[in-house]
C-alpha positions, 0 to 999 in steps of 0.5 A, a space after each residue: 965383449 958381448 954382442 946381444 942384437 937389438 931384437 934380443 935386448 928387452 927393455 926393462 922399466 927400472 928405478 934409477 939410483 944413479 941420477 935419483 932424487 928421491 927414489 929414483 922413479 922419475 929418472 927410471 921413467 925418464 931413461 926407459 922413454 928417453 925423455 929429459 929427467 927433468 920433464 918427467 920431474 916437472 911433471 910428476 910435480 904437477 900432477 902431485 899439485 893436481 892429484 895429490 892421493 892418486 899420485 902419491 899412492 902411485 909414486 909410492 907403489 912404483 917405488 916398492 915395485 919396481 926393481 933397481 938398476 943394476 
């Protein structure tokens, strides 16, 4: 068992594959902020209705950036 203090872990914005419905981006979102992944898949949905190039073309970069859960 390791102990790391809270002031040493550095939060890291990640995918996650474990609970992904797609790519896992709004799951990353959604564990990084402690939202429900739900809320985050809502609206991520809504904005796609609303600005559907601005967020796709952003969906899509943060799915080839960002790094996977390990």
């Amino acid at each position: 068992m390791s102990y790391k203090p809270s002031y040493l872990t550095r939060k890291q914005l990640t995918k996650d594959v474990l609970h992904k419905k797609v790519s896992g981006v709004c799951a990353g979102i959604a564990r990084y902020y402690q939202w429900p992944r739900w809320g985050i898949r809502v609206a991520a949905i809504l904005a796609l209705l609303t600005f559907p190039v601005a967020t796709g073309v952003a969906y899509l970069v943060a799915a080839m950036l960002l790094p996977t859960r390990a």
